[in-house]
C-alpha positions as CSV (number, residue, x, y, z in Angstrom):
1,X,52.1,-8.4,48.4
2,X,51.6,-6.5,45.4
3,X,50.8,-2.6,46.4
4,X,49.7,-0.6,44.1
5,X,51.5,2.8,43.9
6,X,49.3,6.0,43.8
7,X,48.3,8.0,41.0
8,X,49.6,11.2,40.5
9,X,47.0,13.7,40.9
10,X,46.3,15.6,37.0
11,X,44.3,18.9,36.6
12,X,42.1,18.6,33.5
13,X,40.8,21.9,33.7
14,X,36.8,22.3,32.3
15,X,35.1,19.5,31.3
16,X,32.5,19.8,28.9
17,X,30.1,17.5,28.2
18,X,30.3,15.2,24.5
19,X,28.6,17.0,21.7
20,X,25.5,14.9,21.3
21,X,25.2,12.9,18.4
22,X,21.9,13.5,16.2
23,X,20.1,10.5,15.6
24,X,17.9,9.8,12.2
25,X,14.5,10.2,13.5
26,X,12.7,6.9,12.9
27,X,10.5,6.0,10.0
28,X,7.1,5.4,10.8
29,X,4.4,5.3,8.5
30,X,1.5,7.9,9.3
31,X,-0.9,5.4,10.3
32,X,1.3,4.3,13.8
33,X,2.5,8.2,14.0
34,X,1.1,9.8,16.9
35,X,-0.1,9.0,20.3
36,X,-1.9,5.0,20.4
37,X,-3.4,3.3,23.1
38,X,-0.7,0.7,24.7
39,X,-1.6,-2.1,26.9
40,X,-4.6,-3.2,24.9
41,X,-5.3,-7.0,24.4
42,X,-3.6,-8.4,21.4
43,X,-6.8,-8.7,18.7
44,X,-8.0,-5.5,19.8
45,X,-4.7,-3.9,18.8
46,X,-4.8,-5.6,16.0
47,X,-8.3,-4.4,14.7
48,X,-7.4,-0.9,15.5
49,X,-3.7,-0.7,14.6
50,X,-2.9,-3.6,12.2
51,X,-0.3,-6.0,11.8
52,X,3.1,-5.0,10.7
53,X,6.0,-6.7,9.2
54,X,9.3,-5.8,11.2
55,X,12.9,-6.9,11.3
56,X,14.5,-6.8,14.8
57,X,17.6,-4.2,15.4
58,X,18.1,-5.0,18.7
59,X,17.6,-8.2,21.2
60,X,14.6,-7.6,22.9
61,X,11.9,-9.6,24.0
62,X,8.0,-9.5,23.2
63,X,5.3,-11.6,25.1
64,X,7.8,-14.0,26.5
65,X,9.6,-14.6,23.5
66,X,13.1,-13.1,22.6
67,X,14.1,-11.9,19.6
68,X,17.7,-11.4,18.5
69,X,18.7,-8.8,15.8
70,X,18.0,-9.6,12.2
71,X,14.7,-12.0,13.1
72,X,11.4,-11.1,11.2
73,X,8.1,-11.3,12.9
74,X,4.4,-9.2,12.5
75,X,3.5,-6.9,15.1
76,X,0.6,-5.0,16.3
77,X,0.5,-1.6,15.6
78,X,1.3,0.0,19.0
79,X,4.0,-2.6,20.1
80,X,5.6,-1.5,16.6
81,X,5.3,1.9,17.1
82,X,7.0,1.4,20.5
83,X,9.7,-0.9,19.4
84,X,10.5,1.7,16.1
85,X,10.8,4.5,17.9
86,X,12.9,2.7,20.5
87,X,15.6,1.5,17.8
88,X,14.6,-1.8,18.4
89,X,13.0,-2.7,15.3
90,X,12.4,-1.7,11.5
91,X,9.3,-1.7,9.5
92,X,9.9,-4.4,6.3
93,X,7.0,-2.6,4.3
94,X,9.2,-0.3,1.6
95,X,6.5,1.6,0.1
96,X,5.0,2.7,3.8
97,X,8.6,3.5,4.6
98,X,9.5,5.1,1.6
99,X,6.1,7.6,1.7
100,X,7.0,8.0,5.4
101,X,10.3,9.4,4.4
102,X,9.6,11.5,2.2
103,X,6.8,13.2,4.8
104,X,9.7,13.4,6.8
105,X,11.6,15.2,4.3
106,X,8.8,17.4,3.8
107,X,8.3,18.5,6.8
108,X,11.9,19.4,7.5
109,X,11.4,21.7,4.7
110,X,7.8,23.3,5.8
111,X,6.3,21.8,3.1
112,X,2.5,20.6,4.2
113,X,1.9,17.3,4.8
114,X,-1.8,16.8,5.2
115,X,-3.8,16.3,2.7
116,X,-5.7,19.1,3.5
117,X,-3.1,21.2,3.5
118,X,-1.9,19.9,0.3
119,X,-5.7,21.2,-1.6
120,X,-5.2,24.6,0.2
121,X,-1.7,24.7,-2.2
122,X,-2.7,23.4,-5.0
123,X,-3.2,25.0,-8.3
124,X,-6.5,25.8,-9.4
125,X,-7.8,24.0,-12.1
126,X,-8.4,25.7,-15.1
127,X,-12.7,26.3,-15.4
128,X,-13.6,24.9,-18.9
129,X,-15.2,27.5,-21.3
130,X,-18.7,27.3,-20.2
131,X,-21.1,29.2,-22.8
132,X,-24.7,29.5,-22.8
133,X,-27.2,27.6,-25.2
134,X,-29.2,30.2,-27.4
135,X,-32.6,31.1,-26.0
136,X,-35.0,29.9,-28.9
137,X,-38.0,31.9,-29.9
């Protein structure tokens, strides 16, 4: 019989816990940012959200069907909001994901991101030279 002989007890002192590592936050385009109703029926999702173009990160499965990392497939709105902001997916759209980048790096600078905000900085436009037509007698 094989007996295993026993460790030799080690004192490692304080243990701290790993240094978390920051994750990117996901790109989502302002449209799916936010909270959206989950759990609706497909076509209503789709009339309210839209469908999205995404390329899978992760295998996962969506209404019975499983989807391995690097397959393509259109989403509604709220399943792709889900599956983004799980790391599961990414949005194929580059212009939505570019514009939602760069209101990501906005924000990270305080810069306003609304378009309302955006008016309130703005710079006034210049008021053309408005004169008066002569009175005639």
């Amino acid at each position: 019989m094989n007996e295993v002989a026993p460790r030799a007890a080690k004192k490692f002192g304080e243990i701290y816990p790993p240094e978390p590592v920051p994750r990117p936050e996901p790109v989502l385009p302002i449209v799916l940012k936010g909270c959206l109703f989950l759990n609706l029926e497909h076509e209503e999702a789709v009339a309210k959200y839209g469908l999205w173009g995404v390329k899978i990160l992760r295998r996962c499965m969506v209404h019975g069907q499983v989807l391995e990392p690097g397959d393509t497939c259109d989403l509604d709105g709220a399943t792709t909001q889900t599956f983004v902001l799980q790391g599961r997916a990414d949005i194929l759209d580059k212009k939505l994901k570019e514009e939602a980048e760069i209101v990501l790096r906005a924000t990270a600078l305080g810069l306003p991101t609304k378009i309302r905000e955006l008016v309130q900085f703005a710079p006034r436009k210049p008021r053309e030279n408005f004169v008066r037509p002569k009175e005639e007698n």
